[in-house]
LUMTI-900670 format. One record per residue: residue number from 0; z, x, y of N, C-alpha, C in turn. Coordinates in Angstrom, 1 decimal. Layout:
<atoms>
+-----+--------+--------+---------+--------+---------+----------+--------+--------+---------+
! num !   n.up ! n.east ! n.north !  ca.up ! ca.east ! ca.north !   c.up ! c.east ! c.north !
+-----+--------+--------+---------+--------+---------+----------+--------+--------+---------+
! NUM !      Z !      X !       Y !      Z !       X !        Y !      Z !      X !       Y !
...
+-----+--------+--------+---------+--------+---------+----------+--------+--------+---------+
</atoms>
This chain:
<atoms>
+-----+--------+--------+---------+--------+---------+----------+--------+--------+---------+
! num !   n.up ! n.east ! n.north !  ca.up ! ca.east ! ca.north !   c.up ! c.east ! c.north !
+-----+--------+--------+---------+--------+---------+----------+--------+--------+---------+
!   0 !  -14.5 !   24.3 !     7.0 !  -15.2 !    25.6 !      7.3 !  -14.8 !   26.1 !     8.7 !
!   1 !  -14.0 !   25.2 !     9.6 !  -14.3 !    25.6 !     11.0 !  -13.0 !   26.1 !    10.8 !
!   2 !  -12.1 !   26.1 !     9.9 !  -10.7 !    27.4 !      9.9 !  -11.1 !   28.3 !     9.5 !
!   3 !  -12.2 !   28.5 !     8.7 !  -12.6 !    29.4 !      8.4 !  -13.7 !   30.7 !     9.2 !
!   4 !  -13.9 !   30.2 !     9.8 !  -14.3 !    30.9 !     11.1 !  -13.6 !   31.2 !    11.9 !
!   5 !  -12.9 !   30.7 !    12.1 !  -11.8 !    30.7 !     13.4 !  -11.0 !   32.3 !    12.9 !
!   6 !  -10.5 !   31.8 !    11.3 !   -9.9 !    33.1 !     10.7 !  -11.0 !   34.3 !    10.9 !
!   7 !  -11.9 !   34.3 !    10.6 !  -12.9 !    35.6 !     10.7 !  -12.5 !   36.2 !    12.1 !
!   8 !  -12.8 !   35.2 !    13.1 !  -12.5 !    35.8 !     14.6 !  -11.1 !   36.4 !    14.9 !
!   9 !  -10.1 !   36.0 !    13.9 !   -8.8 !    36.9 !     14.1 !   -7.6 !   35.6 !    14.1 !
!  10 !   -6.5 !   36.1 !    14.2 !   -5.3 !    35.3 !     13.6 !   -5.6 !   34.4 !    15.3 !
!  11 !   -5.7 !   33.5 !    15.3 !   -5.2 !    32.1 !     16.1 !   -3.7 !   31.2 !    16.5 !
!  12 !   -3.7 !   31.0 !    17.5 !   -2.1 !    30.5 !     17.6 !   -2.5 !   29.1 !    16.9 !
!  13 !   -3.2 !   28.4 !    16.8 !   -4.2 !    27.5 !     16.6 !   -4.0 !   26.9 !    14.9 !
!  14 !   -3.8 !   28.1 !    14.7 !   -4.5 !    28.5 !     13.1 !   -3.0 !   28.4 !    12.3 !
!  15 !   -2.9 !   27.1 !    11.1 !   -1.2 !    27.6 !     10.5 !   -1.3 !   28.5 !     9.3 !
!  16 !   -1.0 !   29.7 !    10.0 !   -0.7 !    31.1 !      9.0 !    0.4 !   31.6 !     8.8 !
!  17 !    1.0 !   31.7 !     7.3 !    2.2 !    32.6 !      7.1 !    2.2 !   33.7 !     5.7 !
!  18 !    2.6 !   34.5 !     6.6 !    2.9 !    35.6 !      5.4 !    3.4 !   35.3 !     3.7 !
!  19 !    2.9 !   35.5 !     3.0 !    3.5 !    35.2 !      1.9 !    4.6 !   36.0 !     1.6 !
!  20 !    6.0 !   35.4 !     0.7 !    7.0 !    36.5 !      0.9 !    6.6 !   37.0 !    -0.4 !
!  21 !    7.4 !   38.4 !    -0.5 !    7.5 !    39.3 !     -1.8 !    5.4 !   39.8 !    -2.2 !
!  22 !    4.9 !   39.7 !    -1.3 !    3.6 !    40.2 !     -1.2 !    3.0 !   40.9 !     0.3 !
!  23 !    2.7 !   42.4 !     0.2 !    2.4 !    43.1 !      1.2 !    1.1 !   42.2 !     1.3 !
!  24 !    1.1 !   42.0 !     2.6 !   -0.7 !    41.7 !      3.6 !   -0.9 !   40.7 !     2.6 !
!  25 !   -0.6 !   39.7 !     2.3 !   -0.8 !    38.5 !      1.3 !   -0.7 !   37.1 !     2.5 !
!  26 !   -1.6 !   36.4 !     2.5 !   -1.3 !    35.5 !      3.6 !   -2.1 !   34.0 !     3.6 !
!  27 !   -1.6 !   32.9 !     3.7 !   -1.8 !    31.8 !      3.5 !   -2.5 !   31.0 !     4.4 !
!  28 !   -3.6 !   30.5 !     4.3 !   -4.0 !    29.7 !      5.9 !   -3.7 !   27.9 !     5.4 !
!  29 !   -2.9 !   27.5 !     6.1 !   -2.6 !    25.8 !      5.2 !   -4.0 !   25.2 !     6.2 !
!  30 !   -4.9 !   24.1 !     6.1 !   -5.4 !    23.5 !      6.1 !   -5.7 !   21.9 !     5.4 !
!  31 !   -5.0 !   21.0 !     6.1 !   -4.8 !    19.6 !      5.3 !   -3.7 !   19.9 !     4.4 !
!  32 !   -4.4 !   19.2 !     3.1 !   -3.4 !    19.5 !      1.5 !   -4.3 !   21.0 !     1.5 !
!  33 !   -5.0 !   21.7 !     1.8 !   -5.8 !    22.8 !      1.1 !   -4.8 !   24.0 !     1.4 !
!  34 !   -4.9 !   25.2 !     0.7 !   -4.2 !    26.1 !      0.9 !   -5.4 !   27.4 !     0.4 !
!  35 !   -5.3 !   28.6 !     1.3 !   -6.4 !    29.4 !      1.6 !   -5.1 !   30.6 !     1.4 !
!  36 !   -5.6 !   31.2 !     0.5 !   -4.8 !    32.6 !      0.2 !   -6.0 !   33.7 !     0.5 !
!  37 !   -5.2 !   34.9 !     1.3 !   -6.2 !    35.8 !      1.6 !   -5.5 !   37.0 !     1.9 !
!  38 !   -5.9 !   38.3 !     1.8 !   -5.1 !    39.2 !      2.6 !   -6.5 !   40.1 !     3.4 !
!  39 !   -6.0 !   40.9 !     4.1 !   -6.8 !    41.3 !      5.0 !   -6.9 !   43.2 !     4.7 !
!  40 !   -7.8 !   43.7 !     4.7 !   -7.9 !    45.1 !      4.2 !   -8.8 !   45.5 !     5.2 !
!  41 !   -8.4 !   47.5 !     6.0 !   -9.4 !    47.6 !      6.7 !  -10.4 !   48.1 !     6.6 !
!  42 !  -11.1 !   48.2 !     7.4 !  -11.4 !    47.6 !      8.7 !  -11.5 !   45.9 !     9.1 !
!  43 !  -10.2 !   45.2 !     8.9 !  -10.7 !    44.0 !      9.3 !  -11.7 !   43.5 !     8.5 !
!  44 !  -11.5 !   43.4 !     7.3 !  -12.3 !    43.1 !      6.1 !  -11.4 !   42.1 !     5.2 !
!  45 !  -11.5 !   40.6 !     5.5 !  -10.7 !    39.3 !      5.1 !  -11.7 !   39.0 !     3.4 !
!  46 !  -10.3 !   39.2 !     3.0 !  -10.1 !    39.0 !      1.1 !   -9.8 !   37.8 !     0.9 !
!  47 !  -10.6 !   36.7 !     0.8 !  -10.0 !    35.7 !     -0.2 !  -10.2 !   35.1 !    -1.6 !
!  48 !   -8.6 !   35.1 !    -1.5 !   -8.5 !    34.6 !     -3.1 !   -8.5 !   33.8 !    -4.2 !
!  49 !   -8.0 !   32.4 !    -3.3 !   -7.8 !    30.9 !     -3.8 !   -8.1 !   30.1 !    -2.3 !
!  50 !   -9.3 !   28.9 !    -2.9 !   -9.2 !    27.9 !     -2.1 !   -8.7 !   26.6 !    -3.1 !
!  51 !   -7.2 !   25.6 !    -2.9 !   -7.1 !    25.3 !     -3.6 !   -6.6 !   23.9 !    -3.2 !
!  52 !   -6.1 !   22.8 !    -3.4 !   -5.0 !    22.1 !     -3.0 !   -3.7 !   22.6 !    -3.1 !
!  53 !   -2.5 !   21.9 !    -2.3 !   -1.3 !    22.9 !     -2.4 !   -0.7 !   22.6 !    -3.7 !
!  54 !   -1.0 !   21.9 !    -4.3 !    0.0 !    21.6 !     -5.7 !   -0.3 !   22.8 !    -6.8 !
!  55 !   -1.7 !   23.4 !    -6.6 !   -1.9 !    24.4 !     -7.1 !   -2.5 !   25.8 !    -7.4 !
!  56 !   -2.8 !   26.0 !    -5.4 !   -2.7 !    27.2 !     -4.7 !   -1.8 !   28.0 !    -5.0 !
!  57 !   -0.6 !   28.0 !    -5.4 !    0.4 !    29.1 !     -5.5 !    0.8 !   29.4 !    -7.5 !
!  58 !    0.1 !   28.6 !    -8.2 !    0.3 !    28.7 !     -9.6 !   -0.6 !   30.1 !   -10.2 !
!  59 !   -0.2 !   30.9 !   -10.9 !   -1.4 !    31.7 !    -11.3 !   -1.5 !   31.4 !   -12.7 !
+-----+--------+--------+---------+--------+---------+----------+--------+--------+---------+
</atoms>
C-alpha cells in the first residue's frame, strides 16, 4: 500500500516505473513479484488496471 501512495503523490525516483511499450500513458509500477498497471488521465487522475503477480499481470 505504501507504493501506492507514494504513486498518488507523483512519479518517484524511488518508485520502479516504466512505460509500457506499444501503449500511449499505459504504465507499470513493479512492486516485489506484484505488478500494478495504470495510466494516468487528466487532471492527474491515476487509472488502475491490474494488480497482479508478474506471471500474470501482462496476460489479458
Amino acid at each position: 500500500m505504501d507504493h501506492l501512495q507514494k504513486l498518488k503523490n507523483g512519479f518517484s525516483s524511488e518508485l520502479d516505473i516504466k512505460k509500457l511499450e506499444g501503449k500511449s500513458n499505459y504504465y507499470r509500477l513493479r512492486v516485489g513479484n506484484y505488478r500494478v498497471l495504470f495510466t494516468i488521465r487528466p487532471p492527474n487522475i491515476i487509472i488502475i488496471f491490474v494488480i497482479r503477480p508478474r506471471k500474470s499481470a501482462y496476460k489479458r
